[in-house]
C-alpha positions in Angstrom: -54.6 11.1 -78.9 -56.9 12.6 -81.2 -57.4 10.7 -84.6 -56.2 13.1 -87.6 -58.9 13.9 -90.2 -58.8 16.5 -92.9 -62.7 17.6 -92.6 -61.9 20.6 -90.8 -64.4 23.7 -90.5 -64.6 26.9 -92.4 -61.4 29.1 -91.0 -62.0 31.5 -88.6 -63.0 35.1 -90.5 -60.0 37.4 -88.3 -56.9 35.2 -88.9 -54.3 37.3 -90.4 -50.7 36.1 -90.9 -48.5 38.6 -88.1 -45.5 40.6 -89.7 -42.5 38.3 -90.4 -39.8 38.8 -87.5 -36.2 39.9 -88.7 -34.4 36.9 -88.3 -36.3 34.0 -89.4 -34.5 31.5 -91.3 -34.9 31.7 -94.9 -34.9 28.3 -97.1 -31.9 28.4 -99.3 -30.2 26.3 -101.7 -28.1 23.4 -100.3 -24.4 25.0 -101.4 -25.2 28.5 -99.3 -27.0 28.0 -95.8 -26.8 31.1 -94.4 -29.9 32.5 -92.8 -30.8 35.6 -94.3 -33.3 38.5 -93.1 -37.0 37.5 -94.0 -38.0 39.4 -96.2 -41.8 40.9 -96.5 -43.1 38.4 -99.2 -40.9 35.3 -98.9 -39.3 33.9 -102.1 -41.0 30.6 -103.0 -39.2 27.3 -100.9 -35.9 25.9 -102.5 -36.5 22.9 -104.3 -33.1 20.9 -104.1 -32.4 18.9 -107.1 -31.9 15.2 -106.9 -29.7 14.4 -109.5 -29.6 10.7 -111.0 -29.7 8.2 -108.5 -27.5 6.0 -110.4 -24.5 8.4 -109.7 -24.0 7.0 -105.8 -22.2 4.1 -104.7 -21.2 1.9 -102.5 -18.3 3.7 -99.7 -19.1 7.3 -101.2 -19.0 10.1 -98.3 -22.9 12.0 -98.3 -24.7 13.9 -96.2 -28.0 12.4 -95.6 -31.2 13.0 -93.7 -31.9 11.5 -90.2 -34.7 13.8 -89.0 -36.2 15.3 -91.9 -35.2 19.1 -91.6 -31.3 18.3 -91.0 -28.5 16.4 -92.9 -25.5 15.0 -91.0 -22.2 13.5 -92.5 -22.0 9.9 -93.5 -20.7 6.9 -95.3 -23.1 4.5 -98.3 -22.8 1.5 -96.7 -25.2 -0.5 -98.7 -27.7 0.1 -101.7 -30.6 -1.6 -102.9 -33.4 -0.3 -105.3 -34.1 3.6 -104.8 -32.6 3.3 -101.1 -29.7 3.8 -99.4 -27.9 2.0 -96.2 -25.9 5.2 -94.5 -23.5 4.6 -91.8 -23.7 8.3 -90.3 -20.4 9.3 -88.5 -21.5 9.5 -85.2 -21.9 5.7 -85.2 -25.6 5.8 -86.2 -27.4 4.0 -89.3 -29.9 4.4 -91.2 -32.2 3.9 -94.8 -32.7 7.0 -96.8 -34.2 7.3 -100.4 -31.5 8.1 -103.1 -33.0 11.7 -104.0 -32.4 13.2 -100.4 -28.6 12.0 -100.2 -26.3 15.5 -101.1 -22.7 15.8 -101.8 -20.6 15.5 -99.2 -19.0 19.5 -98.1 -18.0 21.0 -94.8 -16.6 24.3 -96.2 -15.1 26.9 -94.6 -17.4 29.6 -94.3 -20.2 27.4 -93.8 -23.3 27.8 -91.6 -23.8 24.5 -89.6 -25.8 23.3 -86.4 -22.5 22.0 -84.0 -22.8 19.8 -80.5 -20.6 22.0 -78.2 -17.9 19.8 -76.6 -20.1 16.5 -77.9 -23.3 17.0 -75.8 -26.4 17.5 -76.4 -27.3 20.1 -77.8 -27.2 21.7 -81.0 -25.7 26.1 -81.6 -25.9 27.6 -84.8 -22.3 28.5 -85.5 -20.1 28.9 -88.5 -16.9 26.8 -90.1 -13.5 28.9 -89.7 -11.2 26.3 -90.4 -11.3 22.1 -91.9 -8.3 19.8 -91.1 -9.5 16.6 -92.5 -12.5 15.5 -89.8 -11.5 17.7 -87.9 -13.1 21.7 -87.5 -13.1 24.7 -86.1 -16.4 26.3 -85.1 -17.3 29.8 -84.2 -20.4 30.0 -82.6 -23.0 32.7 -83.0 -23.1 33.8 -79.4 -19.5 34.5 -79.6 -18.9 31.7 -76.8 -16.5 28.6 -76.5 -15.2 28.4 -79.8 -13.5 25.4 -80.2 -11.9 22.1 -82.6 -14.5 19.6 -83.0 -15.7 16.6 -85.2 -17.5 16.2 -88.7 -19.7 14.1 -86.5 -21.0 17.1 -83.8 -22.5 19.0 -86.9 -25.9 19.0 -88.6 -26.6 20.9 -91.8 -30.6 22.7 -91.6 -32.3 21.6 -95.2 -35.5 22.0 -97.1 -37.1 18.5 -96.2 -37.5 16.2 -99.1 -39.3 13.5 -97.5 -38.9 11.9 -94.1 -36.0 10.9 -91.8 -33.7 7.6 -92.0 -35.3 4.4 -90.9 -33.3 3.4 -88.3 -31.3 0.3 -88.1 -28.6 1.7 -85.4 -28.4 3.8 -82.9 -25.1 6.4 -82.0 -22.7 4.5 -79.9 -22.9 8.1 -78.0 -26.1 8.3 -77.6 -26.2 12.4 -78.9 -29.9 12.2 -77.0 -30.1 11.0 -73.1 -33.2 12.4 -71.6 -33.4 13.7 -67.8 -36.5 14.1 -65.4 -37.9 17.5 -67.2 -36.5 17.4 -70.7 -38.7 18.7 -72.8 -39.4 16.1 -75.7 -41.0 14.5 -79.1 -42.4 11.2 -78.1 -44.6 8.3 -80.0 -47.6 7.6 -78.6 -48.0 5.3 -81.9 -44.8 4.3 -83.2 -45.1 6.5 -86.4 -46.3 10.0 -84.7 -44.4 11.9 -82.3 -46.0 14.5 -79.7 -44.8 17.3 -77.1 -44.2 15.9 -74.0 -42.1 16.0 -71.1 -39.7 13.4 -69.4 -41.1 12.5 -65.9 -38.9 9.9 -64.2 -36.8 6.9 -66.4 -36.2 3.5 -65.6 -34.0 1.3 -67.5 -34.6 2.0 -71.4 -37.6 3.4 -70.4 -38.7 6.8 -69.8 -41.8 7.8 -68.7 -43.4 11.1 -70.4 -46.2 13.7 -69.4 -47.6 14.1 -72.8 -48.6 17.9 -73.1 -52.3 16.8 -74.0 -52.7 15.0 -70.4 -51.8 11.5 -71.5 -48.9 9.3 -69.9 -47.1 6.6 -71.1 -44.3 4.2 -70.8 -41.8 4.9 -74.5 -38.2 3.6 -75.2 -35.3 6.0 -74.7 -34.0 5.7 -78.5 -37.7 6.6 -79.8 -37.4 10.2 -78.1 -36.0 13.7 -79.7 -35.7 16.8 -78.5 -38.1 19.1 -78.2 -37.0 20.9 -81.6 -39.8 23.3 -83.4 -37.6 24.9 -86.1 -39.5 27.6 -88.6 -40.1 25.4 -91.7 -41.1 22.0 -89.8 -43.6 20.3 -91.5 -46.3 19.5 -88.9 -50.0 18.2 -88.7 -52.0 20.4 -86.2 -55.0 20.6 -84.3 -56.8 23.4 -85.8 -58.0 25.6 -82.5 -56.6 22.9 -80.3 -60.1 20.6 -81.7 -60.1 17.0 -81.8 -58.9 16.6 -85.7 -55.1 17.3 -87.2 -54.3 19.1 -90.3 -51.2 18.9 -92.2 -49.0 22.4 -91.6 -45.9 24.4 -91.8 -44.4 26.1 -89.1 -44.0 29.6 -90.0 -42.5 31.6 -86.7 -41.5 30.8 -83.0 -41.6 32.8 -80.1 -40.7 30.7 -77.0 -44.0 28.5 -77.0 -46.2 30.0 -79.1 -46.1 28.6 -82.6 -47.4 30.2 -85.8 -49.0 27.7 -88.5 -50.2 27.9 -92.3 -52.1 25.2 -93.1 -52.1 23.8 -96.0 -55.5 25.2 -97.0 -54.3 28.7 -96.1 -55.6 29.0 -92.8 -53.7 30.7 -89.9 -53.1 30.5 -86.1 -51.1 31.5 -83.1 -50.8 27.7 -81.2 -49.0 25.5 -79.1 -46.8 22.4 -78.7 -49.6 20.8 -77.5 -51.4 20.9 -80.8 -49.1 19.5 -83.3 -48.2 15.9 -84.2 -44.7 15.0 -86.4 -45.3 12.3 -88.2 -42.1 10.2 -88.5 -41.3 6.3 -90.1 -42.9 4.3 -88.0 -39.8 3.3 -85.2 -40.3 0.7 -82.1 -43.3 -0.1 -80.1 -46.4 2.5 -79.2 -46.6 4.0 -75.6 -47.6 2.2 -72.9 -50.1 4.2 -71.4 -50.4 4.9 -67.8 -53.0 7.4 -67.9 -55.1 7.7 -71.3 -57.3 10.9 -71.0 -59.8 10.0 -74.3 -60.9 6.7 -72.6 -58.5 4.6 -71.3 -57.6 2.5 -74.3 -54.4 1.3 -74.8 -51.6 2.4 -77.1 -52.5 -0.7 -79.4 -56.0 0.1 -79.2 -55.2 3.6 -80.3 -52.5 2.7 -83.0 -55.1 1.0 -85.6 -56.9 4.2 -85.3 -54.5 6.8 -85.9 -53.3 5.1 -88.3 -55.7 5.3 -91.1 -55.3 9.1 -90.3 -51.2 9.0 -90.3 -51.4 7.3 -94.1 -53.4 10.1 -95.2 -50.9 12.8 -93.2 -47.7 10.8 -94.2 -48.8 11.3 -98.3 -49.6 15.1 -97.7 -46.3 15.4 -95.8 -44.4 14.0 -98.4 -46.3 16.0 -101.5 -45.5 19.0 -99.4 -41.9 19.1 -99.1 -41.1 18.1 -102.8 
């Protein structure tokens, strides 16, 4: 993989930012999350306030990050300093900062991401009715409505730093790759990058990254291949060799739109984008390297230096 670096070249002179599509999702405040039209000029991103961190304790119900861009319903299990233990209801754990842990609501009414019948994937949908864990979700395509768990939703956000630093995975795994899943996968253990699942062996899964290389990762380091409008991103700028932090800005099947954080623009593609993540498990073990054959801990030192400089952007960005 390329190493990041923020030197980039003077933007091209005839990139202009396309008209915004209907129904891109709006940031909003944390209490109301449904997606409104876009409008024309779009208001400035929601800031979510904090609140004092000395107000949370030990057994309170949160919702708390695990990727950055989505909350999910939990339990403090343990505290120390500016962090927080969470034991997440789906059987997952984690260590998030103080500041990104919300109030713990699943109103009716609200807007929500829900696993239908526990697999895995993710609809948009909306609350109709809560009996203690336990609610009822319409979904948007007006399919298979049905009584579910607290612990099928997610809840979109405006990131506020990055995801939980695992300690556990689900007992249900919500995530089991097959041969042609399209996924994020490390090729160092604190960047993830478009690839696909090629054949799996054990607690290994081999992956066709989208940029040629191959490599040997662990099952519980992979996501789905998620590319929501407001991801925070670093991307190759014209698909070069350098990455530059970025917010995704509109979707349309494979073709992502980017604003970089110095104001340039561009139509792109999975290929070019990097999501830099707490560093999780071991790098890839390459099986085919296509910038010279070194190996993932060759590679790691290197990226690295880049992914510090990324991370602190990142981070500056969404606050």
């Amino acid at each position: 993989m390329p190493t990041p670096d923020f030197n980039k070249p003077d933007p091209f002179p005839d990139l202009t930012i396309p008209d915004r599509t209907d129904n891109a999702p709006e940031p909003r405040p944390f209490l109301d999350m449904t997606i409104p039209d876009r409008a024309a000029d779009p208001a400035e991103p929601y800031r979510p306030p904090t609140g004092p961190a000395s107000s949370w304790k030990v057994g309170d119900r949160v919702l708390a990050p695990w990727e950055p861009n989505f909350l999910y319903t939990g339990r403090i299990a343990e505290i120390q300093d500016n962090q927080a233990l969470i034991e997440f209801s789906d059987g997952g754990a984690g260590w998030v900062t103080l500041e990104q842990l919300r109030q713990f609501a699943v109103p009716k009414g609200q807007k929500v991401l829900s696993r239908r019948k526990m697999g895995t994937q993710f609809f948009p949908g909306e609350i109709l009715e809560v009996r203690g864990e336990q609610v009822y979700i319409g979904f948007d395509d007006g399919q298979d409505d049905e009584w579910t768990t607290i612990a099928a939703l997610r809840f979109p956000c405006q990131p506020t730093g990055l995801g939980a630093t695992p300690t556990r995975a689900a007992d249900h795994t919500p995530f089991y790759p097959q041969p042609g899943h399209r996924v994020w996968a490390p090729w160092n253990s604190a960047t993830l990058f478009a690839g696909t699942v090629d054949r799996i062996n054990d607690r290994e899964v081999h992956i066709h990254f989208d940029d040629g290389d191959r490599g040997w990762v662990q099952v519980d380091q992979l996501l789905p291949l998620e590319i929501p409008v407001g991801l925070r991103v670093a991307g190759r700028w014209k698909m070069g060799g350098q990455f530059y932090p970025a917010t995704v800005t509109q979707v349309e099947g494979d073709r992502i739109y980017l604003v970089y954080d110095d104001g340039d623009k561009e139509w792109t593609r999975p290929a070019a984008l990097a999501l830099v993540t707490q560093p999780f498990g071991p790098d890839a073990r390459p099986s085919r390297n296509v910038n010279g054959g070194l190996s993932g801990s060759g590679m790691g030192w290197l990226i690295s230096v880049g992914i510090v400089i990324v991370i602190g952007i990142l981070r500056a960005g969404c606050r």
